[in-house]
PyMOL Python script that loads the backbone (N, CA, C, O; Angstrom):
from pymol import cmd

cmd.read_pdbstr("""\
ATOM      1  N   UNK A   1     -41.981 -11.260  17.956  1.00  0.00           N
ATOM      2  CA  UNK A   1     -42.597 -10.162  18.677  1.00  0.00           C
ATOM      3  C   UNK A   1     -43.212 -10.709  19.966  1.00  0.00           C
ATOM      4  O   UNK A   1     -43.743 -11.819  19.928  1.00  0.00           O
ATOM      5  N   UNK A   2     -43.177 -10.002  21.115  1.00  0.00           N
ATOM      6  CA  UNK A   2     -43.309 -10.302  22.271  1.00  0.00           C
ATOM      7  C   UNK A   2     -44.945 -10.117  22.102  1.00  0.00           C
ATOM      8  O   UNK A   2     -45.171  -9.341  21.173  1.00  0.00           O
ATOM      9  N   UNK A   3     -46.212 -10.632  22.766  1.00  0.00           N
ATOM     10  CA  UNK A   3     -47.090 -10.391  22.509  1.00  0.00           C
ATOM     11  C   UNK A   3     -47.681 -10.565  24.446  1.00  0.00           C
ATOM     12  O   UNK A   3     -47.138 -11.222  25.334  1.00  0.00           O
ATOM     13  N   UNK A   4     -48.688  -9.869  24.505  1.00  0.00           N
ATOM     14  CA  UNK A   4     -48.712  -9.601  26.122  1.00  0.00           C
ATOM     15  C   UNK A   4     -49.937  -9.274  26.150  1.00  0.00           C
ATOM     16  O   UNK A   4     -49.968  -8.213  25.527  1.00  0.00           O
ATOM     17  N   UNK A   5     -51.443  -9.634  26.637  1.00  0.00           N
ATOM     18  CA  UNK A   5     -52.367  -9.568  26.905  1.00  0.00           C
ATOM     19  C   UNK A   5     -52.687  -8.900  29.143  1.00  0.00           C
ATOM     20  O   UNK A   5     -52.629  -9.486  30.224  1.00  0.00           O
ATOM     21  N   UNK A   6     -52.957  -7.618  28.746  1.00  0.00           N
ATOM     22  CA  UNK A   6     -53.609  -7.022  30.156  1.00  0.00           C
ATOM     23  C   UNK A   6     -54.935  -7.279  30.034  1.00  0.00           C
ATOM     24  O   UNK A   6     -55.541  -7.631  29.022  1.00  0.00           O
ATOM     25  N   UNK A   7     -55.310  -7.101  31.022  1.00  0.00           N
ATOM     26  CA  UNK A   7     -57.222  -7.126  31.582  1.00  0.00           C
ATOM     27  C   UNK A   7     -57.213  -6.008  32.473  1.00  0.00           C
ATOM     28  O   UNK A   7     -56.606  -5.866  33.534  1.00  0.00           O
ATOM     29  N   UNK A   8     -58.425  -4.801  31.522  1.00  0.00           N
ATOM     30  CA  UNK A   8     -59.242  -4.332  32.334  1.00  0.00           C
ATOM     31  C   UNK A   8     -59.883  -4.482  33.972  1.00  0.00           C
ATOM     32  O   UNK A   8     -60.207  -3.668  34.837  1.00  0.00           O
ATOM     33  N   UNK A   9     -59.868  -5.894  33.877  1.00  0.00           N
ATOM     34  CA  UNK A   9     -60.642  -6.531  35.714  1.00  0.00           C
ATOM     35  C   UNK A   9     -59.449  -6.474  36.339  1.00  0.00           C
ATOM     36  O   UNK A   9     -59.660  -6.702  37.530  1.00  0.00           O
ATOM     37  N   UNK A  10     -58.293  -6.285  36.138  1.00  0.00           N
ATOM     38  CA  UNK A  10     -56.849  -6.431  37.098  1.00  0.00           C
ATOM     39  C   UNK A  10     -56.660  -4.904  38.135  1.00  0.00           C
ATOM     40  O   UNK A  10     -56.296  -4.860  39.310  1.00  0.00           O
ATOM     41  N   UNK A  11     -57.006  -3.868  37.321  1.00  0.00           N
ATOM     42  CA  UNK A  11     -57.055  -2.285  37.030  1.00  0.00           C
ATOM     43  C   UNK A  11     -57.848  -1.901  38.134  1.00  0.00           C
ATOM     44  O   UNK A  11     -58.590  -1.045  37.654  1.00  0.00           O
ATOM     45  N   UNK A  12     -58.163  -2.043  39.469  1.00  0.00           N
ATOM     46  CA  UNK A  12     -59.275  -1.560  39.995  1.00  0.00           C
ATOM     47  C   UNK A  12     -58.909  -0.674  40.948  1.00  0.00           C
ATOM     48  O   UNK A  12     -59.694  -0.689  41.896  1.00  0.00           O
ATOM     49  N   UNK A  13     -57.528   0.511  41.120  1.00  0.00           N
ATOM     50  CA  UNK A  13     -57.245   1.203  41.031  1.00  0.00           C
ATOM     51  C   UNK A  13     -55.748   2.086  40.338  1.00  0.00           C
ATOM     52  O   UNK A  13     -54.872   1.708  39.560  1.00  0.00           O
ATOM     53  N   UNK A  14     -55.898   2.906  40.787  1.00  0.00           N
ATOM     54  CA  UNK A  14     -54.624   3.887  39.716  1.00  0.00           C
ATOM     55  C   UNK A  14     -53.385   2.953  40.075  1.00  0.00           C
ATOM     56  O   UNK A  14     -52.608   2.621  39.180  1.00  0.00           O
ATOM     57  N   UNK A  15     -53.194   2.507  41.467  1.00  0.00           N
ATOM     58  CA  UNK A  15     -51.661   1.840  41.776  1.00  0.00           C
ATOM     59  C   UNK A  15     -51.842   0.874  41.104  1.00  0.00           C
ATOM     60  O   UNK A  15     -51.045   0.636  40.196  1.00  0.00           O
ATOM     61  N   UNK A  16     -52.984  -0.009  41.353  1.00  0.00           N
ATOM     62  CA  UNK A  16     -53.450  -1.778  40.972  1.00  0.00           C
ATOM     63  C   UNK A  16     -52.783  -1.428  39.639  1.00  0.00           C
ATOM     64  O   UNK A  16     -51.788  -2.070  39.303  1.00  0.00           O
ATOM     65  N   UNK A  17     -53.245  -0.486  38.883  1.00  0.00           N
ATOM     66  CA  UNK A  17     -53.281  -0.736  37.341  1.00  0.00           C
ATOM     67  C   UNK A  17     -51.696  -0.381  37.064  1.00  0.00           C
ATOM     68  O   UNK A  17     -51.209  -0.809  36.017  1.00  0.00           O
ATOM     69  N   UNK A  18     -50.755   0.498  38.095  1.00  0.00           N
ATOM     70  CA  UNK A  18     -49.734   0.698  37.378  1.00  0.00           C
ATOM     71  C   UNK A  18     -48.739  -0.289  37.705  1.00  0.00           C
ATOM     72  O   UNK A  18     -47.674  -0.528  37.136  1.00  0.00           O
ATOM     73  N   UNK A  19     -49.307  -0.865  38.797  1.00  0.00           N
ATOM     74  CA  UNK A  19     -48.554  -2.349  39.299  1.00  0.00           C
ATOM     75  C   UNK A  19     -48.800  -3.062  38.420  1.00  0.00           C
ATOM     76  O   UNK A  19     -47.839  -3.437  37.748  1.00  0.00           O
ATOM     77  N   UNK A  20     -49.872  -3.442  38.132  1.00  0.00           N
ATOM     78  CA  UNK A  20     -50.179  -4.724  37.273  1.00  0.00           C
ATOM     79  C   UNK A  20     -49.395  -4.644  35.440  1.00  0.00           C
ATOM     80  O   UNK A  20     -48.885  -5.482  34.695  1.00  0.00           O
ATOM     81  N   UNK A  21     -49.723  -2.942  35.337  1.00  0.00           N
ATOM     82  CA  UNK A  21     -48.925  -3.348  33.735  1.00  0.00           C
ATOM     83  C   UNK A  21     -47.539  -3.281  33.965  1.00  0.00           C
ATOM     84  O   UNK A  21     -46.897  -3.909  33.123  1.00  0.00           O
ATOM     85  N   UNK A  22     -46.711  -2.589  35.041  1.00  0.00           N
ATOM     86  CA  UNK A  22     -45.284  -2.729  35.077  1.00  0.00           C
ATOM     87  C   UNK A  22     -44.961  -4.568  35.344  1.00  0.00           C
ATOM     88  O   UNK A  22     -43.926  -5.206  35.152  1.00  0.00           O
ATOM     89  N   UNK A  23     -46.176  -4.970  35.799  1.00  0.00           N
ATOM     90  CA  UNK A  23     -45.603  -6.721  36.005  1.00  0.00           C
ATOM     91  C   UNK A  23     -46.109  -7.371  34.787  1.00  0.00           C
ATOM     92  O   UNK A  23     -45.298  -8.272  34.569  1.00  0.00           O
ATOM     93  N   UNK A  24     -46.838  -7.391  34.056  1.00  0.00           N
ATOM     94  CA  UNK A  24     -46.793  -7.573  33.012  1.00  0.00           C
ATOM     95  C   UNK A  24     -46.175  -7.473  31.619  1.00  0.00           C
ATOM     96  O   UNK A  24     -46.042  -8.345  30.760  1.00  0.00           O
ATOM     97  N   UNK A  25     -45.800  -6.068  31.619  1.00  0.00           N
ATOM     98  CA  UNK A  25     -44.829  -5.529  30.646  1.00  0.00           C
ATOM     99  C   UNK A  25     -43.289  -5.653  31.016  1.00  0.00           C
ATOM    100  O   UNK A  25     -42.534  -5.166  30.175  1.00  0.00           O
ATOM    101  N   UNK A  26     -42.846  -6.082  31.859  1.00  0.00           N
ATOM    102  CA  UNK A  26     -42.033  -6.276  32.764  1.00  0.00           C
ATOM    103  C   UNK A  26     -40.813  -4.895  32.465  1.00  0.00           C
ATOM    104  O   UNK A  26     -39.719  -4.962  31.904  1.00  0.00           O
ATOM    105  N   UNK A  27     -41.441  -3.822  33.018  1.00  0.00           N
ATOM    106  CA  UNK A  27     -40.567  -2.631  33.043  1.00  0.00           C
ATOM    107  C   UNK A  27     -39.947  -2.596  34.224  1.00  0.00           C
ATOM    108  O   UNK A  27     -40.118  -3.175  35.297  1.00  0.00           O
ATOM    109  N   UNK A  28     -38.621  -1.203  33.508  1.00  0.00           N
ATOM    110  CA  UNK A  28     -37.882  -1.486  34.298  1.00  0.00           C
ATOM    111  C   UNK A  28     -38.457  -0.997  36.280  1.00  0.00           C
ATOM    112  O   UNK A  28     -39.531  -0.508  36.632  1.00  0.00           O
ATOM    113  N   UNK A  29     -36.974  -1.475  37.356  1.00  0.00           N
ATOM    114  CA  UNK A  29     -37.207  -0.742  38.536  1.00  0.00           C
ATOM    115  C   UNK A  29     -37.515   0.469  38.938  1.00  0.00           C
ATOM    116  O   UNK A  29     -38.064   0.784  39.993  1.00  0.00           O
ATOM    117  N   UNK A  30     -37.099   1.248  37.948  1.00  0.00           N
ATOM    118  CA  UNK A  30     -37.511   2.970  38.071  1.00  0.00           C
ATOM    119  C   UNK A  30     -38.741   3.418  37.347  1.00  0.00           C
ATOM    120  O   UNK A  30     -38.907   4.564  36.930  1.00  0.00           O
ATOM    121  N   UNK A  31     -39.389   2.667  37.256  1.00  0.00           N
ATOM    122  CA  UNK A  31     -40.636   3.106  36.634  1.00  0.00           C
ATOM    123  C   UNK A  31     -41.350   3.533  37.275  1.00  0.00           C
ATOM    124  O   UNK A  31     -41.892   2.853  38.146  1.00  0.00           O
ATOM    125  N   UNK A  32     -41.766   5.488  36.998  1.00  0.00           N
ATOM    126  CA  UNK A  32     -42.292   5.685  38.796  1.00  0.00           C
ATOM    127  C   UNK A  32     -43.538   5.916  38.521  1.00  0.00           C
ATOM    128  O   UNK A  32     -44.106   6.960  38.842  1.00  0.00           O
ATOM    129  N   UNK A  33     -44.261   4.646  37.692  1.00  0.00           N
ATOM    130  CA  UNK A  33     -45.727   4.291  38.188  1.00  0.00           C
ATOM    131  C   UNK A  33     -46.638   5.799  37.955  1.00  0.00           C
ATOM    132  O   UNK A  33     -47.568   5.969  38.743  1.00  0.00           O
ATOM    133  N   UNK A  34     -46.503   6.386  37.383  1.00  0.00           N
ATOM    134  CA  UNK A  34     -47.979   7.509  37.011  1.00  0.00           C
ATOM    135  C   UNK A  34     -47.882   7.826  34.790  1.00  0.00           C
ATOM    136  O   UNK A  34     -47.203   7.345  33.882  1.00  0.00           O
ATOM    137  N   UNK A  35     -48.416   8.327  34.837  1.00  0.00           N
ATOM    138  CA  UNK A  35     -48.721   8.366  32.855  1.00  0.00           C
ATOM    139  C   UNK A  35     -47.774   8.656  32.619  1.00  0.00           C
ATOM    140  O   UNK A  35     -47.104   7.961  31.855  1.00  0.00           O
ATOM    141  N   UNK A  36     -47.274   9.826  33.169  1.00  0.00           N
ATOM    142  CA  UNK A  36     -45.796  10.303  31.945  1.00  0.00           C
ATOM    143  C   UNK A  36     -44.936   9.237  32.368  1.00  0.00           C
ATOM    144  O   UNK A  36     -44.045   9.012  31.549  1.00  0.00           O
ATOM    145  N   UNK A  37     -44.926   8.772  33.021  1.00  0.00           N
ATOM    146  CA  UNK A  37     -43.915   7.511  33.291  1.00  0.00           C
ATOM    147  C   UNK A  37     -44.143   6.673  32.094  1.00  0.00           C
ATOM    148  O   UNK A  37     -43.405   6.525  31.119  1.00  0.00           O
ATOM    149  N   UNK A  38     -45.305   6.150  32.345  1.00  0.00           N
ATOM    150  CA  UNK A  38     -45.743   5.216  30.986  1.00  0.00           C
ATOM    151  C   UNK A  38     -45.611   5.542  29.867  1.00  0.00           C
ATOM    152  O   UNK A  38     -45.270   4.664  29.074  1.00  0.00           O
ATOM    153  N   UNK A  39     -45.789   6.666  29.465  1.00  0.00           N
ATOM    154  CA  UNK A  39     -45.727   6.920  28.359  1.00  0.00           C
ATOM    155  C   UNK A  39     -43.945   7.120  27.878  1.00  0.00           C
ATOM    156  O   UNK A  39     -43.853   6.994  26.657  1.00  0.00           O
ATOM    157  N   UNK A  40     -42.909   7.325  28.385  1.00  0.00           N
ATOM    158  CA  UNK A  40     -41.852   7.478  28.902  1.00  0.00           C
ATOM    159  C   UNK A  40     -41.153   6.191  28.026  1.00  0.00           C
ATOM    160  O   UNK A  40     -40.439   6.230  27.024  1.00  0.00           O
ATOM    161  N   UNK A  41     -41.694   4.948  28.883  1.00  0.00           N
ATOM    162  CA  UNK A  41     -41.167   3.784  28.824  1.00  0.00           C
ATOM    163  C   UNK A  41     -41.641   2.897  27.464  1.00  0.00           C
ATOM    164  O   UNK A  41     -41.116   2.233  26.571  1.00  0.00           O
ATOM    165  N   UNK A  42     -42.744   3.254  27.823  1.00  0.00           N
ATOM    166  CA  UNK A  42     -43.954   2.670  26.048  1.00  0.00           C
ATOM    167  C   UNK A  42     -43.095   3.127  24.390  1.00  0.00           C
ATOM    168  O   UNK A  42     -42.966   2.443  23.374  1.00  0.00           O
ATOM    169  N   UNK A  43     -42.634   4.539  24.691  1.00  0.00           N
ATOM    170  CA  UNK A  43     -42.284   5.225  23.671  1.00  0.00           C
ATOM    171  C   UNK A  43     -40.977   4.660  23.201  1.00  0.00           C
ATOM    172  O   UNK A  43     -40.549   4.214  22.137  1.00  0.00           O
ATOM    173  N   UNK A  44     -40.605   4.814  24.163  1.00  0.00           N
ATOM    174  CA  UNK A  44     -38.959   4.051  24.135  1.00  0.00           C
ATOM    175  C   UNK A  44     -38.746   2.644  24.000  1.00  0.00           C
ATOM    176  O   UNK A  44     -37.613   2.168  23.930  1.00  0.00           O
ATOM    177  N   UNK A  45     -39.664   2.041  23.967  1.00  0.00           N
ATOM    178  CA  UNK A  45     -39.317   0.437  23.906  1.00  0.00           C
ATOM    179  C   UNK A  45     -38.751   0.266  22.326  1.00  0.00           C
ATOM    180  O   UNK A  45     -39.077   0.823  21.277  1.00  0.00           O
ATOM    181  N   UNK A  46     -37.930  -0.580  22.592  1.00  0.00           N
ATOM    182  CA  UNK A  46     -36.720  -1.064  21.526  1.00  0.00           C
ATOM    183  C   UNK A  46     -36.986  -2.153  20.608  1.00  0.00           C
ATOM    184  O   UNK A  46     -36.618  -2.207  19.435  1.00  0.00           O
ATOM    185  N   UNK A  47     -37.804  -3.205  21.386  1.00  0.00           N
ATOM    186  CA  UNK A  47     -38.467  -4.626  20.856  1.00  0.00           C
ATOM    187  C   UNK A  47     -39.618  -4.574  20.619  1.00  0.00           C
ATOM    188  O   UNK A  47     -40.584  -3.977  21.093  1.00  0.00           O
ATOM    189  N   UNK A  48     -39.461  -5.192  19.907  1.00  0.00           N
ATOM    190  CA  UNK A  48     -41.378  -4.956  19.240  1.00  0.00           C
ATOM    191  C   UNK A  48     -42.028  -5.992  20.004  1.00  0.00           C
ATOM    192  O   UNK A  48     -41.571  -7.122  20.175  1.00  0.00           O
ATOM    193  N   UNK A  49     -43.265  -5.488  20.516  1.00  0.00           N
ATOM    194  CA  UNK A  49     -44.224  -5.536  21.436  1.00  0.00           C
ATOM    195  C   UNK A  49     -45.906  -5.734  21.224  1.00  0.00           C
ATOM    196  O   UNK A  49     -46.264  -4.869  20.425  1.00  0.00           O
ATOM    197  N   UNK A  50     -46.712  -6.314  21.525  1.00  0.00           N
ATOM    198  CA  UNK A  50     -47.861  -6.244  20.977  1.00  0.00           C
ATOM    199  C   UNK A  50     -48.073  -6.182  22.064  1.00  0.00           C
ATOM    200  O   UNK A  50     -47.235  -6.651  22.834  1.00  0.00           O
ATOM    201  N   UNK A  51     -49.769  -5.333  22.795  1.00  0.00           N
ATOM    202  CA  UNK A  51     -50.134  -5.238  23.447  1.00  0.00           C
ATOM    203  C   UNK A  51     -51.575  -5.473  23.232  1.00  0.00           C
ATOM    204  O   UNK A  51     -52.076  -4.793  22.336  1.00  0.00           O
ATOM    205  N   UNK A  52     -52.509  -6.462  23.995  1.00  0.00           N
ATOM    206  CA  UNK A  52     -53.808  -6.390  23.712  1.00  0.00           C
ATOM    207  C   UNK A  52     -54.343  -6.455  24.871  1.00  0.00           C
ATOM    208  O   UNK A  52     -54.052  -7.286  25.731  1.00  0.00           O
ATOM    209  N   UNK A  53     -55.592  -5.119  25.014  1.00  0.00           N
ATOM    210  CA  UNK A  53     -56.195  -4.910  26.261  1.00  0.00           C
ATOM    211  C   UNK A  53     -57.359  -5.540  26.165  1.00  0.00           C
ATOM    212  O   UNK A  53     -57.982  -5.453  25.107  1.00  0.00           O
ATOM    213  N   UNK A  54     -57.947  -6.402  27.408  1.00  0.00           N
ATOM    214  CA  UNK A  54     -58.951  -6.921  27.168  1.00  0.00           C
ATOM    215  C   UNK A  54     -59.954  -6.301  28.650  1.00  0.00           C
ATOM    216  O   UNK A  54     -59.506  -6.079  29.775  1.00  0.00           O
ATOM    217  N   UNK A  55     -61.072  -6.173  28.282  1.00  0.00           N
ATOM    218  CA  UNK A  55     -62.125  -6.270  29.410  1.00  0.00           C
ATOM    219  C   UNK A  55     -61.622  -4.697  29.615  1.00  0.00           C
ATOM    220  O   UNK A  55     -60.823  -4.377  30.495  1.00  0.00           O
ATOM    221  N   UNK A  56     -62.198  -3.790  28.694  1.00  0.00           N
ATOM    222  CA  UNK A  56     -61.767  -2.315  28.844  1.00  0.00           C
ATOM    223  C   UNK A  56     -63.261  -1.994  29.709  1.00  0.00           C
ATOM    224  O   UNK A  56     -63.319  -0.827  30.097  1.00  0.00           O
ATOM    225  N   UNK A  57     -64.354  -2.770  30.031  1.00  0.00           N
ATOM    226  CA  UNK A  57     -65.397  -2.267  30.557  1.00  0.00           C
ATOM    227  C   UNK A  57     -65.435  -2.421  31.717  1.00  0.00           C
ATOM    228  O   UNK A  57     -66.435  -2.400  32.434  1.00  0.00           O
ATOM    229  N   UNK A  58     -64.265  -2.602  32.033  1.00  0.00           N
ATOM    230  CA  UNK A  58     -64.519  -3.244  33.843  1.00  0.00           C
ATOM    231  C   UNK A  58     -63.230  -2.354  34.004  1.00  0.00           C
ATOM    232  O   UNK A  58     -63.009  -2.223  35.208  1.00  0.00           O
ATOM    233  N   UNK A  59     -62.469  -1.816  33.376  1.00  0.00           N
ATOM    234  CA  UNK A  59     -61.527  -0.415  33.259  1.00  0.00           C
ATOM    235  C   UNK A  59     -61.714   0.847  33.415  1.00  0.00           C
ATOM    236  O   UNK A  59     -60.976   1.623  34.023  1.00  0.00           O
ATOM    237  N   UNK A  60     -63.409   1.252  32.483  1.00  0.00           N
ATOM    238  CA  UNK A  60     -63.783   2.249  32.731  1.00  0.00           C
ATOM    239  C   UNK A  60     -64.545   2.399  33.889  1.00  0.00           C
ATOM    240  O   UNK A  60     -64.672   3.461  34.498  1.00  0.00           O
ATOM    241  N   UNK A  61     -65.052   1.336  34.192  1.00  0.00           N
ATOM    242  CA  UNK A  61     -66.033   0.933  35.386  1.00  0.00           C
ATOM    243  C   UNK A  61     -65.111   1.389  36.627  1.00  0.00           C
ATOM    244  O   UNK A  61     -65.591   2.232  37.384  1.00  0.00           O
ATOM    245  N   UNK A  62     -64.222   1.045  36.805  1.00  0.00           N
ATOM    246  CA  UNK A  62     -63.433   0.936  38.044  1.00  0.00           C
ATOM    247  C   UNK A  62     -62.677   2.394  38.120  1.00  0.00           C
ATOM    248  O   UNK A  62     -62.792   3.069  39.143  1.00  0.00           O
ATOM    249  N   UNK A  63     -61.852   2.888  36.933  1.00  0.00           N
ATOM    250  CA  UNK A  63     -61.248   4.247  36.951  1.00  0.00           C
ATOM    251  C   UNK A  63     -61.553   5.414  36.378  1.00  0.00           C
ATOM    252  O   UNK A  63     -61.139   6.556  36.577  1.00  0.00           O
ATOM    253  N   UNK A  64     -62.601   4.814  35.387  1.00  0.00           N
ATOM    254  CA  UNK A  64     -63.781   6.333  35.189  1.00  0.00           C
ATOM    255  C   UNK A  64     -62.389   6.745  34.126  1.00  0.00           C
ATOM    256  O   UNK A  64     -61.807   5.920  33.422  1.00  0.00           O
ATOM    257  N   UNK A  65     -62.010   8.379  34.232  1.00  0.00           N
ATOM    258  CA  UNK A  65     -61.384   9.301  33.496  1.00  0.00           C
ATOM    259  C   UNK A  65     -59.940   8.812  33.292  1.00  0.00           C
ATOM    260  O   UNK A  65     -59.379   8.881  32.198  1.00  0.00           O
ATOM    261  N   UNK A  66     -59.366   8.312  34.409  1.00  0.00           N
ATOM    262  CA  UNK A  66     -57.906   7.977  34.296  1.00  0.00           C
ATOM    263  C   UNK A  66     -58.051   6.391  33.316  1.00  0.00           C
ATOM    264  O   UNK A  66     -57.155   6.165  32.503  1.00  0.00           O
ATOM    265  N   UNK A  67     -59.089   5.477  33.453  1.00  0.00           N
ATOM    266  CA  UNK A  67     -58.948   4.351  32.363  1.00  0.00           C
ATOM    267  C   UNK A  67     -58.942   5.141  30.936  1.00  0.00           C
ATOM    268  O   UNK A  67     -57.902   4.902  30.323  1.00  0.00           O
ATOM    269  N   UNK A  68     -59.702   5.894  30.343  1.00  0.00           N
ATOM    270  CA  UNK A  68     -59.485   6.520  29.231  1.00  0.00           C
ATOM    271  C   UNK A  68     -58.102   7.147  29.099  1.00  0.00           C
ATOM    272  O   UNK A  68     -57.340   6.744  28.221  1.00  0.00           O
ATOM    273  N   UNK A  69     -57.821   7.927  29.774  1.00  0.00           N
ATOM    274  CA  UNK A  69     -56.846   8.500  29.653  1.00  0.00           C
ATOM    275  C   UNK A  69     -55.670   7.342  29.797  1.00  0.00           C
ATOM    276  O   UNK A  69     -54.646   7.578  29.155  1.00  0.00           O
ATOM    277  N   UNK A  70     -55.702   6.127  30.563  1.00  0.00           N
ATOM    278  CA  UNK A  70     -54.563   5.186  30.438  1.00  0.00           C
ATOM    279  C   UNK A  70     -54.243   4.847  29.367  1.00  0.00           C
ATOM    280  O   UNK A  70     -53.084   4.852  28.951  1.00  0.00           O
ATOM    281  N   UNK A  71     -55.537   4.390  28.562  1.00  0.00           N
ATOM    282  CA  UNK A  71     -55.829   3.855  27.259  1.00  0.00           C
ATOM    283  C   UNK A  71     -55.417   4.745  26.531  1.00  0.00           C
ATOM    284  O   UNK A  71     -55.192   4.026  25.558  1.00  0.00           O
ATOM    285  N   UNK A  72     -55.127   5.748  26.197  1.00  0.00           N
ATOM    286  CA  UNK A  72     -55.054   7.144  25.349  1.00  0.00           C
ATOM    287  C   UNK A  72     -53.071   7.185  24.996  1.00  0.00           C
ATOM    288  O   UNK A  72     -52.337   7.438  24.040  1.00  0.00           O
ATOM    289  N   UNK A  73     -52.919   6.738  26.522  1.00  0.00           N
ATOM    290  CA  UNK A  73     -51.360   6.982  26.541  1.00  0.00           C
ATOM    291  C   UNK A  73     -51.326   5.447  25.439  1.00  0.00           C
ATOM    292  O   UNK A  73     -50.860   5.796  24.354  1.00  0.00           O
ATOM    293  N   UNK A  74     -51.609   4.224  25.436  1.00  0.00           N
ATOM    294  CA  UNK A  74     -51.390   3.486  25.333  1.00  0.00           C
ATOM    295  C   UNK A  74     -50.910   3.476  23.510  1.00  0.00           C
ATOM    296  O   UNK A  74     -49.884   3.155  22.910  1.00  0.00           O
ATOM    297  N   UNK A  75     -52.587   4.138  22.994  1.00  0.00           N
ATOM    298  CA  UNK A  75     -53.117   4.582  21.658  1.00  0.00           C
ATOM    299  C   UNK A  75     -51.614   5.559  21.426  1.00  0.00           C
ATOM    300  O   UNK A  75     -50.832   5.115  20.584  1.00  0.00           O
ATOM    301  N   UNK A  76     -51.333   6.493  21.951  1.00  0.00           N
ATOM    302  CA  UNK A  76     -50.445   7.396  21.178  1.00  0.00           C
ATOM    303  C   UNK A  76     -49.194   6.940  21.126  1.00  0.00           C
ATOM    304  O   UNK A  76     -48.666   7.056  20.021  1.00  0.00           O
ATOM    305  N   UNK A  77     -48.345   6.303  22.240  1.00  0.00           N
ATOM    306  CA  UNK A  77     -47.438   5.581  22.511  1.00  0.00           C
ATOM    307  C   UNK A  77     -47.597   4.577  21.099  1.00  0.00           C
ATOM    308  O   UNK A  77     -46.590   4.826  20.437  1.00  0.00           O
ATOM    309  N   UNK A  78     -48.260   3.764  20.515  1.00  0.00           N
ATOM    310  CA  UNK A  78     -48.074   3.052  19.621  1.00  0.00           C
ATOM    311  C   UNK A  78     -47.911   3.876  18.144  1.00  0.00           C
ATOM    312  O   UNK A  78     -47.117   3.435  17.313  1.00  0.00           O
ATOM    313  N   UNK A  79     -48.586   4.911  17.905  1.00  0.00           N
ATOM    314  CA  UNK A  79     -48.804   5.310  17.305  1.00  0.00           C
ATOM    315  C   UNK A  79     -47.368   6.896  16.985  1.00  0.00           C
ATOM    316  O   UNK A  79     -47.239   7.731  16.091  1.00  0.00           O
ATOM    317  N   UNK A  80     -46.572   6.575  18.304  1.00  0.00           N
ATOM    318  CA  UNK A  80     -45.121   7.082  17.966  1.00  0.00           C
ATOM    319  C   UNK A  80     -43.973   6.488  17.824  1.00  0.00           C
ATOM    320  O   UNK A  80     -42.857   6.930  17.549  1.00  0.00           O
ATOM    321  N   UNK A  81     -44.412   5.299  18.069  1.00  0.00           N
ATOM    322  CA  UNK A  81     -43.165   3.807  18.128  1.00  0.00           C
ATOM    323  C   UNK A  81     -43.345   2.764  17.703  1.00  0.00           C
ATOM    324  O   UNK A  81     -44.073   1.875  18.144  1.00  0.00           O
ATOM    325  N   UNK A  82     -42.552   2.778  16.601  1.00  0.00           N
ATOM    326  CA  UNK A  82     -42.903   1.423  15.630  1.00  0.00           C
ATOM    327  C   UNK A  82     -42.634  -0.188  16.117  1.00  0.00           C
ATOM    328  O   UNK A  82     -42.900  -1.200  15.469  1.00  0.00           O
ATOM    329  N   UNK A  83     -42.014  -0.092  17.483  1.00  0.00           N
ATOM    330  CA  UNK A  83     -42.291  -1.433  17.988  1.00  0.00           C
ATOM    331  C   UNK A  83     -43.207  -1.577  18.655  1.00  0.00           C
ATOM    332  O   UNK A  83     -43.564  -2.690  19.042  1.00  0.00           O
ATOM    333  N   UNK A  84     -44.016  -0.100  19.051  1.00  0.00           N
ATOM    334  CA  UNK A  84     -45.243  -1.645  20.296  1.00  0.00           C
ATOM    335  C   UNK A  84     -46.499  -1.388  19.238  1.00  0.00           C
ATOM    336  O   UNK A  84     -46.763  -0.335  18.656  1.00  0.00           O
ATOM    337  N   UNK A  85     -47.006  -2.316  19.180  1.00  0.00           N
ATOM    338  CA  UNK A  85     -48.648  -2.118  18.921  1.00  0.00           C
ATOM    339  C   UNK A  85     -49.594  -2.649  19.691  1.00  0.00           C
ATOM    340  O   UNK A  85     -49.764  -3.630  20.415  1.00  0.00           O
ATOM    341  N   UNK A  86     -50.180  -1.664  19.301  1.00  0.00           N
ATOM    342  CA  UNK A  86     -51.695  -2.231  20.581  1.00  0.00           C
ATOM    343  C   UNK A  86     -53.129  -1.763  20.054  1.00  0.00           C
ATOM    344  O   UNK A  86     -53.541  -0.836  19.356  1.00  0.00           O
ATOM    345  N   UNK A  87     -53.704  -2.884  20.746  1.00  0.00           N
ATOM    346  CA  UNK A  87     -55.354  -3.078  19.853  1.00  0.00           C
ATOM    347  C   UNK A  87     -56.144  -3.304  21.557  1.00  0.00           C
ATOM    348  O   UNK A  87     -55.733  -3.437  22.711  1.00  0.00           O
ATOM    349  N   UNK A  88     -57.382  -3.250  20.907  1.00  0.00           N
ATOM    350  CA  UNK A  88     -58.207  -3.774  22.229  1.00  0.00           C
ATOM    351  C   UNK A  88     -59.213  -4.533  21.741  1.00  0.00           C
ATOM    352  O   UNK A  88     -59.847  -4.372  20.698  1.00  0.00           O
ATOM    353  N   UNK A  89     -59.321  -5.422  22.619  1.00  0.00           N
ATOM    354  CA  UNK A  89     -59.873  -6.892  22.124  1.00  0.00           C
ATOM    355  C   UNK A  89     -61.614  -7.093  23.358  1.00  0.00           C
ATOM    356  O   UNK A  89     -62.318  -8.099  23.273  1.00  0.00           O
TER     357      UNK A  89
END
""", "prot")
cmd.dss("prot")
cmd.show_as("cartoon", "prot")
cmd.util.cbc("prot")
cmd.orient("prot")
C-alpha cells in the first residue's frame, strides 16, 4: 500500500492546497483542481492508498470553511472506496 503523508502548513490557499495534494498524490493531468474534482479522483482510485493528514491546525487556520470541507471530501472518499484510507495524525 502506497502510504503518503500531506501537511496542513503546505495548504495556505485553495490553489496551494490543490497543487500541493495533486503533487503529492500524484494525480492525473486533468485534474481540474476544485472538490468535485477531488472527490472524482479519490473515489476512483484503484490502488490502495493511505493517506495521513498532518498539521490540520494550520489548515483550518489558513482556509477556515474550505479546510473542513477539504477534509470532509477526504473522510467520505475513504469511506466509499476500499482502497484509500485516511486518518489524521
Amino acid at each position: 500500500m502506497k502510504e503518503i503523508v500531506i501537511s496542513g502548513s503546505h495548504m495556505t490557499s485553495i490553489e496551494a492546497a490543490h497543487e500541493y495534494i495533486a503533487r503529492k498524490l500524484n494525480f492525473p493531468t486533468y485534474y481540474g483542481g476544485n472538490l468535485d474534482a477531488l472527490w472524482d479522483v479519490l473515489s476512483t482510485l484503484s490502488e490502495p492508498m493511505k493517506v495521513t493528514m498532518i498539521h490540520l491546525d494550520k489548515l483550518h487556520s489558513c482556509l477556515g470553511q474550505f479546510g473542513e470541507d477539504l477534509v470532509n471530501v477526504f473522510i467520505e472518499a475513504a469511506l466509499n472506496n476500499e482502497h484509500l484510507h485516511f486518518e489524521i495524525n
